[in-house]
N, C-alpha and C positions, 0 to 999 in steps of 0.2 A: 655042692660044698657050702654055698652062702645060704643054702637053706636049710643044713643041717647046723650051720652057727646061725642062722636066727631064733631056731629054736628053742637051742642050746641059750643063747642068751635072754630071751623071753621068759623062758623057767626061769632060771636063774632070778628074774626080777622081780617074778610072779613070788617066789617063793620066801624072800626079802620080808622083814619086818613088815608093817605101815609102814610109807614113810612120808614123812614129814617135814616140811621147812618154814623159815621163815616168811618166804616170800616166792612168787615169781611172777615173770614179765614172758607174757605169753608174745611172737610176733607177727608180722602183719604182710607177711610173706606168702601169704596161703598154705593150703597144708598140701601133704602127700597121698599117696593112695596106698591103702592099706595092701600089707603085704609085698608090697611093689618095693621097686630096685631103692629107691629113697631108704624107705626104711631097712629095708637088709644092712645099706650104707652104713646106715644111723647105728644099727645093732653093733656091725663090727667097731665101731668108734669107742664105746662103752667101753668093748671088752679091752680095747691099746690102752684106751684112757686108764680103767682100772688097772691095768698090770703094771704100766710105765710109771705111774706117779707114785705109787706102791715100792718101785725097786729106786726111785731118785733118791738124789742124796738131801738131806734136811737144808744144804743151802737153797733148793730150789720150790717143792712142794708144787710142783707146775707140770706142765704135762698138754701138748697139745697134737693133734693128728689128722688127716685129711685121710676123705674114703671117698672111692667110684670117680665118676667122670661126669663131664655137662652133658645132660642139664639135673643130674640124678647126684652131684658133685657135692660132698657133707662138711664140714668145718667145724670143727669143734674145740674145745678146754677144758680144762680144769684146774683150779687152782686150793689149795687146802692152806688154812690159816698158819703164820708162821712162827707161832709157836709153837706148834705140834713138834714132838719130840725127834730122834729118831726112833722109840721104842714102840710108838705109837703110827708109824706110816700103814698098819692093816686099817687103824679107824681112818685114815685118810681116803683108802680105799673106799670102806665100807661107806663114807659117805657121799665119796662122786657116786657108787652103784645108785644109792638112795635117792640121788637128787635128780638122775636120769629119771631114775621109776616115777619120779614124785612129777617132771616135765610130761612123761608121759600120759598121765594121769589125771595135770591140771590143767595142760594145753594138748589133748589127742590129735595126733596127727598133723600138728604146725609143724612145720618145717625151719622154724625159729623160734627158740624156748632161751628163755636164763633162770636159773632155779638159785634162790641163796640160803643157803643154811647157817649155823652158827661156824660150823666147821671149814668149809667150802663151799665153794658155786662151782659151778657148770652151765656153760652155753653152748649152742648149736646152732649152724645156720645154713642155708645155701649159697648165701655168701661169702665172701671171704674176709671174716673176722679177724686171721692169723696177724695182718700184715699190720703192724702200727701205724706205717705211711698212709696208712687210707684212712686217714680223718679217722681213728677209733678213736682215740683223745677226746673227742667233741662230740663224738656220739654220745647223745643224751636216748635213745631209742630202750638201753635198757635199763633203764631210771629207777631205781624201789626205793623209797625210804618207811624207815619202821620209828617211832616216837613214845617216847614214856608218855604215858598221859598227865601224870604231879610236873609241877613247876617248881622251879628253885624259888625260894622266897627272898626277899630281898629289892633291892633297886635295881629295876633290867637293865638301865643303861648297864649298870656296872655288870652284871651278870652274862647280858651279851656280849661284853667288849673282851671278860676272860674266857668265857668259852671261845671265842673267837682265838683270843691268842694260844689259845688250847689246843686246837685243830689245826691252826695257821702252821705253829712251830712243828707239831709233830708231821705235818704234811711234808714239810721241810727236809726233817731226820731221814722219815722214809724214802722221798726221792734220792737225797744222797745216800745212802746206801744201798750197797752190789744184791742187797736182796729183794730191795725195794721196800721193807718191812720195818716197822717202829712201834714201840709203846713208852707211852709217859704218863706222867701224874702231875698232877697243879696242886700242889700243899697249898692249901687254903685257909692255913692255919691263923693269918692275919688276916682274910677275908670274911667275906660274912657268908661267903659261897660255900659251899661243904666239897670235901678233895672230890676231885673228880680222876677217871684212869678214860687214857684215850690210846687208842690205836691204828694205825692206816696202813695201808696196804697198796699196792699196785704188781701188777704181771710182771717177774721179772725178766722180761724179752721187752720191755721198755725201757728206753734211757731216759737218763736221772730227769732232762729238759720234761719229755714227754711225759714221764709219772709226773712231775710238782706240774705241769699244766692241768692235767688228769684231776686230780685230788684240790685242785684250787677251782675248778670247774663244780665239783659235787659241795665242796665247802661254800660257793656260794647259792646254792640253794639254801642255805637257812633264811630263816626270814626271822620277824621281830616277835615271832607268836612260839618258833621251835628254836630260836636262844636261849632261849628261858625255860626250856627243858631240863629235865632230871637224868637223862638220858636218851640218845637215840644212835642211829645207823642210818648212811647212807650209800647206796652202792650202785656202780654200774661192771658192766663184765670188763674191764680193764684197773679199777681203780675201787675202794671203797674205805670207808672210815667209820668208826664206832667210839662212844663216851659214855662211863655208866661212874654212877657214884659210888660203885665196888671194883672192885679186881675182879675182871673176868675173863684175863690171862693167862698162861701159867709161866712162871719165871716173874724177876724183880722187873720192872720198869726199866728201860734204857735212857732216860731223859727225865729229867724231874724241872719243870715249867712254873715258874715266877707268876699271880697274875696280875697285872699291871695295875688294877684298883690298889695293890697293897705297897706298891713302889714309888707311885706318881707322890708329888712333893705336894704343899700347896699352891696355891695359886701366884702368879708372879706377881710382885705388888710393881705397880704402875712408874715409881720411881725408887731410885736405886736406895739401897739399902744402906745407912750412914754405919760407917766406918768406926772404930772407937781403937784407944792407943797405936794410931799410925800418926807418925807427921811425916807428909810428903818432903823426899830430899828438894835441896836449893836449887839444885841444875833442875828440876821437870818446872820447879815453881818460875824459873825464867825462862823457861822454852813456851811454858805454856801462857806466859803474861807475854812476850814480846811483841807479837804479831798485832793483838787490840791495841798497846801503848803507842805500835809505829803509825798506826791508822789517826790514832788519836791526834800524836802529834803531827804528822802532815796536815791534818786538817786545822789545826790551831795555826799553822804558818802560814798556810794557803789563808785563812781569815783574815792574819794580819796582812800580808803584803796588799788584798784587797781592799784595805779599810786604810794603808796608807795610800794608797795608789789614788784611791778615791777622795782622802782630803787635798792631796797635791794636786788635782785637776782642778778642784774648788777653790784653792786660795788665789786670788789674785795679787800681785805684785808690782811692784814698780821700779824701773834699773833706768842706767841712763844707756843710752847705745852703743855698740860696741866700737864704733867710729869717731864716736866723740867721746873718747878719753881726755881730751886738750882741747881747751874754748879759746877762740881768737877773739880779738875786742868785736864787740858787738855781736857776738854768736850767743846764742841761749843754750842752756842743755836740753838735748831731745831723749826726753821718756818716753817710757816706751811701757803697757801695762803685761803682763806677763801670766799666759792662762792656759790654759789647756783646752778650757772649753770656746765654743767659738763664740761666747755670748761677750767676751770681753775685747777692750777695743786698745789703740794706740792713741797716744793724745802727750804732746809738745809744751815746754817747759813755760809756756807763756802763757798756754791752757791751764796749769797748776794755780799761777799765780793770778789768773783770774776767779779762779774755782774758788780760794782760798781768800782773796783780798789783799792780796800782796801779806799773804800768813797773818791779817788782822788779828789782834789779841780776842775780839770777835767770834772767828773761829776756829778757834784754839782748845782744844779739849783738854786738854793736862799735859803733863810730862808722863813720858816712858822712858826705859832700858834706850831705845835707840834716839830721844830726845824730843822734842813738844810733836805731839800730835792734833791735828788739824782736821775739820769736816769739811770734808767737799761736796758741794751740789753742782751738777753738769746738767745741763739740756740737750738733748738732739732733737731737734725740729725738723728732723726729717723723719725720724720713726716716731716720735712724742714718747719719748722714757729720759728720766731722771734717776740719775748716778747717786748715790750717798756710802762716802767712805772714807775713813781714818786716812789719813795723809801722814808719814813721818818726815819731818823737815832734818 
């Protein structure tokens, strides 16, 4: 039986247009042996793949199926772009058949192919591709990218930076939606970039996490030489994305994307921007003076108590003691000099009047507020320093 369906599917493929794709990614699995149980595998796969994806409903355009057993065990998909109608599910068909033939064709006998066309891809492996838990996210294994060769003209920063949010945001759309699927446009109408249509894709047997991983993994493949493209494609067998500066979709855009060169403001100037017909109310003008004026003035008090503090240790004085309020005959008043600092000394009422000359007219400096003022000169022969100071009598 498996040999009268490979045959049956052989014609079949044989008898198929040319066919032709844009690309594929031959693998590195080694190949099979002709005729052998692999391939019979491989045959039957074609045929679920073509029937199944053919009769699904337009939410899915997906389709995948295992055939035989280890070590002869096949794996396979197919996925058709989604905006294919439903009127249109036979060319969905029509171009999984094609993209088999076209695997078979580019890469004989591998036992791991990915074919992509404008419509769908298809892969196959010995592996097991199905299961998205196994790192297929990050497989880069089946990598194709295809590039307009014209550049956009214009400044590339800016050109990189909207294609960039081009692909970033629609990556976006499509992960969040149940079909994985998205098209947008960038109205470039304020740009110098010309409108660009973008579209992405991922399997929808992947969650939303795993497709925007997927499609942010192939998005950063561009680099600084294919931003600046007119268009291009990137694909791997889970995820891919496309940008061309037509519509090469069918249906309106689902998303219509800003691009940031036409939004961004100018530059922030350095200091803020003056104000004009505001006056600040009275409450912020004393909330926001109080705190420097309390500063201020603590420090204006603390100055002054220092600077009286510091004249009162410096003046010296002279009092009579506090025990000789009342003189008995023959007692003299004892003075006493009055200082802070320890440089000044105590000295007795008989010491004045020697200083002074019994207050000779001599030395007598003038009158004051507290009454004639007097110069005294003192000796102490024991340290060798001399006193000179205003005496009030």
């Amino acid at each position: 039986m498996a040999g009268v369906l490979l045959i049956i599917v052989l014609t079949f493929l044989l008898v198929l247009p040319s066919a032709t794709a844009i690309g594929q990614v031959c693998g590195n699995a080694g190949n099979y042996t002709a005729n052998g149980t692999y391939q019979s595998n491989l045959a039957s796969l074609v045929a679920a793949l073509s029937t199944n994806i053919s009769s699904s409903s337009q939410a899915q355009l997906f389709a995948n199926a295992t055939a035989g057993k280890a070590p002869d065990v096949v794996y396979a998909l197919a996925l058709c772009r989604g905006d294919i109608t439903s009127s249109n599910l036979t060319g969905c068909a029509a171009c999984v058949n094609n993209s088999f033939a076209y695997a078979h064709k580019m890469c004989p006998y591998a036992k791991a192919a990915s074919v992509y066309d404008d419509d769908c891809l298809v892969g196959f492996s010995g592996s097991n591709i199905l299961v998205p838990a196994n790192n297929i996210t990050r497989d880069m294994s089946t990598l194709f990218q295809y590039w307009n060769p014209t550049s956009i003209t214009g400044d590339a920063t800016v050109v990189a930076a909207d294609v960039n949010d081009l692909l970033t945001q629609t990556a976006q759309v499509a992960a969040a939606s149940p079909r994985r699927f998205a098209t947008a446009f960038m109205d470039a109408s304020s740009s110098s970039i010309p409108t660009l249509y973008s579209l992405a894709q991922c399997t929808p047997d992947l969650s939303a996490g795993d497709c925007l991983a997927c499609l942010q993994r192939i998005v950063g493949v561009i680099n600084a030489t294919t931003s600046v493209r007119l268009g291009g494609r990137v694909l791997v067998l889970r995820c891919n994305f496309r940008f061309e500066n037509m519509m090469f979709y069918e249906g309106a855009a689902t998303t219509r994307i800003t691009p940031s060169s036409s939004s961004s403001g100018p530059p922030a100037s350095p200091f803020p921007a003056p104000t004009t017909n505001k006056r600040m109310k009275p409450w912020v003008i004393a909330v926001s003076a109080a705190p420097p004026l309390a500063v201020v003035a603590l420090c204006f008090i603390f100055y002054c108590r220092w600077r009286s503090r510091r004249y009162i240790k410096g003046r010296p004085r002279l009092r009579r003691k506090p025990w000789d309020n009342k003189l008995r005959g023959g007692d003299e008043p004892d003075w006493e000099m009055e200082a802070d600092l320890s440089e000044f000394s105590v000295f007795d009422f008989h010491q004045i009047l020697e200083a002074t000359g019994n207050f000779s007219e001599e030395n007598k400096l003038g009158e004051g507020g507290f009454g004639p003022v007097y110069k005294v000169s003192i000796c102490n022969t024991e340290s060798y320093w001399e006193l000179h100071l205003a005496f009030f009598h």
